[in-house]
ChimeraX commands (.cxc) that place a marker at each C-alpha (Angstrom):
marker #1 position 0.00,0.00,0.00 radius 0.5
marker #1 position 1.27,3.32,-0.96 radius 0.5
marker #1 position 1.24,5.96,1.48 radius 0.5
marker #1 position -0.65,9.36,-0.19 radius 0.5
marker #1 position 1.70,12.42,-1.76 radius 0.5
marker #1 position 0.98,15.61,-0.08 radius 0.5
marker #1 position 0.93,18.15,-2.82 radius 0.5
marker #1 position 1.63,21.69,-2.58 radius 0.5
marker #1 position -1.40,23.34,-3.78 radius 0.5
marker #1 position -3.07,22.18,-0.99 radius 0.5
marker #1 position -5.93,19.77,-2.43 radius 0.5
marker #1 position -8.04,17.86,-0.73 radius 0.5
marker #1 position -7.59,14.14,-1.03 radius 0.5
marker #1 position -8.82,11.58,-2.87 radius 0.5
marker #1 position -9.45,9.19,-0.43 radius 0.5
marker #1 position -10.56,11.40,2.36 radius 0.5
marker #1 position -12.02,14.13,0.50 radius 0.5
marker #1 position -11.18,16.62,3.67 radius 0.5
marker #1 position -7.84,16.89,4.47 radius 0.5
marker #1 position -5.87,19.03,2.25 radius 0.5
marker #1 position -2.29,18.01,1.02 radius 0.5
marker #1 position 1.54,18.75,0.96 radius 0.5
marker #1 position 4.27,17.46,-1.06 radius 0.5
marker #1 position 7.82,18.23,0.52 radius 0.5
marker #1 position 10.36,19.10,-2.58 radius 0.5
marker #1 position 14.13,19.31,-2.52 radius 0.5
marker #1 position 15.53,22.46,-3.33 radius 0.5
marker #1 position 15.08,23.95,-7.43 radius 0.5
marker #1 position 18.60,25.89,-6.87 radius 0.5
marker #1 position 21.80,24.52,-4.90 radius 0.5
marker #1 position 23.71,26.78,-2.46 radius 0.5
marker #1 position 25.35,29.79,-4.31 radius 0.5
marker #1 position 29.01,28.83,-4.83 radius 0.5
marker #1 position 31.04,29.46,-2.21 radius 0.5
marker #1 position 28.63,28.60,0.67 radius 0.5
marker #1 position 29.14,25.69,2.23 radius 0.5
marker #1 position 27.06,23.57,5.11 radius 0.5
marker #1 position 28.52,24.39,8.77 radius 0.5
marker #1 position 29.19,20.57,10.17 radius 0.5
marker #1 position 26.92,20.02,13.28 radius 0.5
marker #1 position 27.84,21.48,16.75 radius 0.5
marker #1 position 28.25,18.01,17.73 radius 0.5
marker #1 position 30.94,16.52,15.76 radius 0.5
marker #1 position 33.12,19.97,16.76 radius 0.5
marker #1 position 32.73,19.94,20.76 radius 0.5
marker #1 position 34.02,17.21,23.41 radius 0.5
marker #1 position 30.73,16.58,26.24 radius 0.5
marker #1 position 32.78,18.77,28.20 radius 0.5
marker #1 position 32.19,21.51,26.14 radius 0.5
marker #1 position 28.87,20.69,25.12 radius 0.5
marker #1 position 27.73,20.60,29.14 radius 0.5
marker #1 position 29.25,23.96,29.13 radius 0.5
marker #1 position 27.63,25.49,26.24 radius 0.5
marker #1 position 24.15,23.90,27.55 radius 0.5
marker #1 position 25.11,25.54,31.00 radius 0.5
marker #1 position 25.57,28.94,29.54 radius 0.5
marker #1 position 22.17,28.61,26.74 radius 0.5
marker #1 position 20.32,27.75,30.30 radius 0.5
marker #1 position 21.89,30.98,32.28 radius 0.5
marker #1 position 21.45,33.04,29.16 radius 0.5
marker #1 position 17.91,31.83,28.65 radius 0.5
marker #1 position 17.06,32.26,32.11 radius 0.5
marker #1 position 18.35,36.00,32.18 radius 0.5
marker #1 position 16.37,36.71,29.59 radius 0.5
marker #1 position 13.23,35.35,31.05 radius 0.5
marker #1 position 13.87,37.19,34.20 radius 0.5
marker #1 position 14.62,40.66,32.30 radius 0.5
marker #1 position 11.31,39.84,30.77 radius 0.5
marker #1 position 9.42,39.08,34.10 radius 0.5
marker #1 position 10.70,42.61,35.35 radius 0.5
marker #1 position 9.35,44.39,32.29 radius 0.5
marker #1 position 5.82,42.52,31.97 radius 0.5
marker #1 position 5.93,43.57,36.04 radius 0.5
marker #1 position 6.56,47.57,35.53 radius 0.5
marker #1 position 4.09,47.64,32.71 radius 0.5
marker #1 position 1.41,45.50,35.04 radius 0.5
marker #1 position 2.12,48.27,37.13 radius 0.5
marker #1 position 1.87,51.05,35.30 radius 0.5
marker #1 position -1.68,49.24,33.82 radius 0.5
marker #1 position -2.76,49.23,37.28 radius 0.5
marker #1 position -1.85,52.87,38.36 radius 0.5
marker #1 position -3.53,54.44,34.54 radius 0.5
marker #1 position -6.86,51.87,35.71 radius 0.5
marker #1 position -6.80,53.07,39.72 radius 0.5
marker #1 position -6.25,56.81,38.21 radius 0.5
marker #1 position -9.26,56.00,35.81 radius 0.5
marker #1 position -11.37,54.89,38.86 radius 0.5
marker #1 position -10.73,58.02,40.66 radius 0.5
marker #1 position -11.57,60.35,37.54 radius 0.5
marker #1 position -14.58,58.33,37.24 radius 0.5
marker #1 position -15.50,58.31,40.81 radius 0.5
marker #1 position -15.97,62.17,40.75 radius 0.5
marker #1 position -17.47,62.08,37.67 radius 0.5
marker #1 position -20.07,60.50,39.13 radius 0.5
marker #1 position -20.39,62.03,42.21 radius 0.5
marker #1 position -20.71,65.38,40.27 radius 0.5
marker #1 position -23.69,63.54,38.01 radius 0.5
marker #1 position -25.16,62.81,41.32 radius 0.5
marker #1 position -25.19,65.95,42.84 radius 0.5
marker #1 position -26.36,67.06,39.20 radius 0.5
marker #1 position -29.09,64.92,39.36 radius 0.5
marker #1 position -30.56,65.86,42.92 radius 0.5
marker #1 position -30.49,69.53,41.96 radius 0.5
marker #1 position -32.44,69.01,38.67 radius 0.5
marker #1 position -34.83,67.32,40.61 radius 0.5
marker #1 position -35.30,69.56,43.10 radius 0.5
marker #1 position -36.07,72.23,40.43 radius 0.5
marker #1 position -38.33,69.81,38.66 radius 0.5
marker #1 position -40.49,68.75,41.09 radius 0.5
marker #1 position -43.51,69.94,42.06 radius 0.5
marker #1 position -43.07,71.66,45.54 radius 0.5
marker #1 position -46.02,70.99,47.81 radius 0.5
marker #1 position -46.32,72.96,51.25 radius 0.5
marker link #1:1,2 radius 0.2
marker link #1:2,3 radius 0.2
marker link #1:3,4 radius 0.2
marker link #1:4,5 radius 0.2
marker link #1:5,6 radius 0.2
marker link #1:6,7 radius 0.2
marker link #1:7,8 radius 0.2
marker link #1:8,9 radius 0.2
marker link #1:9,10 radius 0.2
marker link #1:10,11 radius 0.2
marker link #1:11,12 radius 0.2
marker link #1:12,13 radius 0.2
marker link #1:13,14 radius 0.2
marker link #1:14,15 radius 0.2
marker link #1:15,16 radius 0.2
marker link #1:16,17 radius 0.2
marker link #1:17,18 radius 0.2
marker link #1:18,19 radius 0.2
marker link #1:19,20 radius 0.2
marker link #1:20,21 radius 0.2
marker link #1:21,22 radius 0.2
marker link #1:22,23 radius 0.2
marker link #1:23,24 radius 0.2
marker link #1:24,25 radius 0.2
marker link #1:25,26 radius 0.2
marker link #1:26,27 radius 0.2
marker link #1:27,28 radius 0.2
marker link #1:28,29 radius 0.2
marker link #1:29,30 radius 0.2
marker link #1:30,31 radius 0.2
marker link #1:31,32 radius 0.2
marker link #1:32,33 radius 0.2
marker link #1:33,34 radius 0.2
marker link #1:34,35 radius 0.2
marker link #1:35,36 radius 0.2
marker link #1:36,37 radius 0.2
marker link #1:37,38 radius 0.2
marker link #1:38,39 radius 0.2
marker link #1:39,40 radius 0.2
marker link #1:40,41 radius 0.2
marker link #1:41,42 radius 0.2
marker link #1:42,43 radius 0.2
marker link #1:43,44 radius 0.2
marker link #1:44,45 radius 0.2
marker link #1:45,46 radius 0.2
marker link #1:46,47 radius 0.2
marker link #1:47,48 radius 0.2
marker link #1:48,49 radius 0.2
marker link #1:49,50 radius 0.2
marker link #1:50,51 radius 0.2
marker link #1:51,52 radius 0.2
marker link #1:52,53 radius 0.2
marker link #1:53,54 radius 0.2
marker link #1:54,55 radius 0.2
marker link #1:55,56 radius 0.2
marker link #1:56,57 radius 0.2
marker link #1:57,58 radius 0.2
marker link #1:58,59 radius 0.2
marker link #1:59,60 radius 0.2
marker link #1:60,61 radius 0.2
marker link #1:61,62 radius 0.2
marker link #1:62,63 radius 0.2
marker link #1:63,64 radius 0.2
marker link #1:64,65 radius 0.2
marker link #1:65,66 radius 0.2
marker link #1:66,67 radius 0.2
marker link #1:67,68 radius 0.2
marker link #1:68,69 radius 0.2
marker link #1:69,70 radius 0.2
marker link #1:70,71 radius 0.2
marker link #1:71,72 radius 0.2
marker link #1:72,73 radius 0.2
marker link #1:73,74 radius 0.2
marker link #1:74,75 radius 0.2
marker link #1:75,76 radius 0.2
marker link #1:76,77 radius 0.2
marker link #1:77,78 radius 0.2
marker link #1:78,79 radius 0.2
marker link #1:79,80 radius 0.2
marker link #1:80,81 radius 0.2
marker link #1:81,82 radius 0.2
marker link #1:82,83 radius 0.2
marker link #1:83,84 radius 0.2
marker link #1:84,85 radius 0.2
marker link #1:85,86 radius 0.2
marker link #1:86,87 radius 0.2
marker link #1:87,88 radius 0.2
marker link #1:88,89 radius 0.2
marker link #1:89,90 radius 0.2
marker link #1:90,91 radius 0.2
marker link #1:91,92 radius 0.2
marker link #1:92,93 radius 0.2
marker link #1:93,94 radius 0.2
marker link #1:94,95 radius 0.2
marker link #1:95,96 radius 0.2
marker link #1:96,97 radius 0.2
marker link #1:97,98 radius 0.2
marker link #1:98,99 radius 0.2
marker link #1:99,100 radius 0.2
marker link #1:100,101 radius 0.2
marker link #1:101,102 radius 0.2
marker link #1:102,103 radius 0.2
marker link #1:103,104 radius 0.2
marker link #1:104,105 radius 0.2
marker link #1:105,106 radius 0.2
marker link #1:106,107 radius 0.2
marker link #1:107,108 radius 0.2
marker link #1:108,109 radius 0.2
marker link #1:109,110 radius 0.2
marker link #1:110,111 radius 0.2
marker link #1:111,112 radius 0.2
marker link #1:112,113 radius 0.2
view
């Protein structure tokens, strides 16, 4: 049994009628001349030195995420101060529509004595 083709244009199947297709190519052009493939880090490093450029990926990652952390902090906090500034604008905004209110009323209503 022959296992389908994915094609490139992204048809639907044959057989399933749903799933849409891909067919992997090699490359039309080689690499320019000149270029040439970098062997892999493996075949160039003893364990020793592999451990050791893990070790500093892991550091270097993790100062990065914390650098991160600190800046998604500040601008949570800066969020939060522009929201509890908006509450307090608001706040006497309202009050003010309040007081607004009562005094229309007042005029409004029909004074009995």
């Amino acid at each position: 049994m022959q296992k389908p083709i994915m094609a490139v244009t992204g048809d639907e199947t044959a057989a399933t009628g749903d799933m849409p297709t891909y067919q992997i190519r090699a490359p039309t052009t080689a690499l320019p001349q000149g270029v040439v493939m970098a062997a892999s880090p493996g075949s160039l490093h003893s364990p020793q030195q592999l451990a050791e450029e893990a070790t500093r990926k892991r550091e270097l990652r993790l100062m990065k995420n914390r650098e991160a952390a600190k800046e998604c902090r500040r601008r949570k906090k800066e969020y939060v101060k522009c929201l509890e500034s908006r509450v307090a604008v608001l706040e006497v905004q309202n009050k003010k529509l309040i007081e607004e209110l009562e005094t229309l009323k007042d005029i409004c209503s029909p004074k009995t004595d």
